[in-house]
TORPA-945591 format. One record per residue (C-alpha): x, y, z. Coordinates in steps of 0.25 Angstrom, whole numbers, padded with zeros to 4 digits, always signed. Each point is the difference from the previous one (the first is absolute). Example, Ala and Ser with C-alpha at 12.3 -4.5 7.8 and 13.67 -1.06 7.14 Angstrom:
<lumdos>
+0049-0018+0031
+0006+0014-0002
</lumdos>
This chain:
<lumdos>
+0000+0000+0000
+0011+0011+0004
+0007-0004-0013
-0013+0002-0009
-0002+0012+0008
+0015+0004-0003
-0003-0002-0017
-0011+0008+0001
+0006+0013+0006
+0012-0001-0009
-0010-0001-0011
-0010+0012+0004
+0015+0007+0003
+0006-0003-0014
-0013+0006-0008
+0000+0016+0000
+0014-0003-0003
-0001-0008-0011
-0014+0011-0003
+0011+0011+0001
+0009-0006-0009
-0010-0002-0012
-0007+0013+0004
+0014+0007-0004
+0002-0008-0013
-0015+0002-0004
+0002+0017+0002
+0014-0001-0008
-0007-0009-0011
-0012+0011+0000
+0010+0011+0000
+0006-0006-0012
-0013-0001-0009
-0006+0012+0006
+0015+0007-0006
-0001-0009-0014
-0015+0004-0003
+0001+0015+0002
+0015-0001-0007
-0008-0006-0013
-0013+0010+0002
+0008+0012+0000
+0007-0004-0011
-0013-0002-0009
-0008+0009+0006
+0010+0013+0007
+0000+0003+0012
-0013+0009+0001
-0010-0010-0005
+0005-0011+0008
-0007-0001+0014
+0002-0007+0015
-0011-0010-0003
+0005-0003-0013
+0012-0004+0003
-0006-0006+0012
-0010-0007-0008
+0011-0003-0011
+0007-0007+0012
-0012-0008+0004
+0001+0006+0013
-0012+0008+0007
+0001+0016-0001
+0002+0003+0016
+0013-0009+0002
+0007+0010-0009
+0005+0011+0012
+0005-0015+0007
+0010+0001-0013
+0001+0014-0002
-0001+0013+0005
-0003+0007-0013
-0004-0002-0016
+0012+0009+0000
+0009-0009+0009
-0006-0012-0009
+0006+0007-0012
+0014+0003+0005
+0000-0016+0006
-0005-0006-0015
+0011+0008-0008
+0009-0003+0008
-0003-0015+0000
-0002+0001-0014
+0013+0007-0004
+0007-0009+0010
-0004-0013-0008
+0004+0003-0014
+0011-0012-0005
+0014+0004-0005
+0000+0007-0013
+0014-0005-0004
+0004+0002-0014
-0006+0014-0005
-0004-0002-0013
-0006-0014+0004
-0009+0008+0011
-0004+0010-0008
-0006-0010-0012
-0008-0007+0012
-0004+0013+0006
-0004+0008-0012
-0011-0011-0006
-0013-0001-0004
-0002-0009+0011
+0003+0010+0010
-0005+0012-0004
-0014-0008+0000
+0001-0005+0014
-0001+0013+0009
-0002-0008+0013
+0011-0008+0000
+0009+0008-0008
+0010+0010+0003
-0003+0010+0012
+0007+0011-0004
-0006+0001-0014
-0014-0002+0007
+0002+0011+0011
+0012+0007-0001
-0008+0013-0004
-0010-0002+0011
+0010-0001+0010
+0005+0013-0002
-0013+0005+0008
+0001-0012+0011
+0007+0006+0014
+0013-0004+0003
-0001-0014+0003
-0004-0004-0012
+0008+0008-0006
+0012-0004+0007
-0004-0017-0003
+0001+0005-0015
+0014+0006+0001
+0005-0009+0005
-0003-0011-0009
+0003+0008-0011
+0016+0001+0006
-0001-0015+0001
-0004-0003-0014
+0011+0009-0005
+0009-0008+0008
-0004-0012-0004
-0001+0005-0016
+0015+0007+0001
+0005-0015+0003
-0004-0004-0015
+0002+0012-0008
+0011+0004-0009
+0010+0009+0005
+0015+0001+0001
-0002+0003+0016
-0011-0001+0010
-0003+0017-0003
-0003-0005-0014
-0007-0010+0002
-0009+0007+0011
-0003+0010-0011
-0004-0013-0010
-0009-0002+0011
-0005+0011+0003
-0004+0005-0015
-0008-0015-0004
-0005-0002+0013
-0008+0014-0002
-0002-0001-0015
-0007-0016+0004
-0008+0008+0009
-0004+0012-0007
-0003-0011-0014
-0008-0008+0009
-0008+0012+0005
-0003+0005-0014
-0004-0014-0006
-0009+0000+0009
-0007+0013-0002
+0000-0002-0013
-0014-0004-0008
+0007-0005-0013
+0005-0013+0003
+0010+0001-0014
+0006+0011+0008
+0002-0005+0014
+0006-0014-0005
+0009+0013-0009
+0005+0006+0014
+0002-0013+0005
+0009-0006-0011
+0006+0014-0002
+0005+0001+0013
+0003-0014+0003
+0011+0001-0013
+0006+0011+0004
+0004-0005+0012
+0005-0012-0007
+0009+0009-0010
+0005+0009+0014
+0005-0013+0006
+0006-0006-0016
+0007+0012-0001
+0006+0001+0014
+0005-0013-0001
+0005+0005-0016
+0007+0012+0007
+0007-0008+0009
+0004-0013-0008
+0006+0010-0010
+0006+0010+0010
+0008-0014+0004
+0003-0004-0015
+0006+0014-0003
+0012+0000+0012
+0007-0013-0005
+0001+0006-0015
+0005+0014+0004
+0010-0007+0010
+0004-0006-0013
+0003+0011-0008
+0009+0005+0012
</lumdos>
């Protein structure tokens, strides 16, 4: 009897913990969706037109748990850019990265597409820490680009970066906006070749740069 008793105040001990513990992973794993739906909702829809109980909804979570997760739709929207900014894979090779980026593919999917072609403009009129989320993952995809551009040293190569991360960009923006589909695939293939040709002849420039030394030590 005093051993039965024994099991059954170790059991009745052990269940708010093990209540606690799922309790905790069930908030992370809401906090997690709550963040995805609202980071693919501002994406199709901008930030004005998207609502709490949207998201909420789009979450499959009722509309009052949302201050548990939260303090804002401001707040929301400074915690799904970051989350989104902080997820995109390596870019590695430049010109490989822009002839993904620059697809019809992605320009049709606003939700899951780029954030900064979706929102950039809009953040501008966001306060600071959405602002802030956007900056900085717009230094790390420059870092991250300037590792597979062309360049002869890493201040070339952040400037490669810097000019086809911002003409990606502005062509997606403007394939987007535009009503003629001939057009917007135009901007799109445009854009994605002269990236190409940047990077062809950077690696041109520098191949010929090395071939030209051996022949003028030659001549000496």
């Amino acid at each position: 009897m005093f051993a039965f008793m024994t099991n059954v105040m170790y059991f009745v001990k052990r269940v708010p913990e093990r209540t606690m513990k799922v309790s905790r992973e069930q908030v992370a794993e809401n906090r997690r969706t709550i963040l995805e739906a609202a980071s693919r909702l501002f994406r199709q829809r901008g930030y004005e037109a998207v609502t709490v109980a949207d998201v909420m909804r789009a979450a499959g979570l009722t509309h009052g748990g949302f201050y548990g997760y939260f303090k804002s739709k401001e707040d929301l929207i400074a915690n799904a850019l970051a989350e989104a900014l902080s997820s995109a894979p390596p870019p590695g090779d430049l010109a490989a990265y822009a002839a993904g980026y620059l697809s019809s593919a992605h320009r049709d999917d606003l939700g899951g597409g780029c954030p900064f072609a979706a929102l950039a403009a809009e953040t501008v009129r966001q306060p600071a820490e959405a602002r802030a989320a956007m900056t900085a993952g717009l230094a790390r995809q420059i870092e991250r680009l300037s590792a597979g551009a062309a360049g002869a040293d890493a201040a070339k190569k952040r400037r490669a970066a810097i000019g086809a991360w911002a003409a990606m960009v502005g062509a997606m923006i403007l394939a987007r906006v535009s009503d003629d589909p001939a057009l917007s695939d135009e901007v799109l293939d445009q854009t994605r070749a002269w990236i190409a040709s940047r990077g062809d002849s950077g690696a041109r420039r520098k191949s010929g740069g090395d071939a030209v030394k051996p022949a003028r030590a030659a001549r000496r």
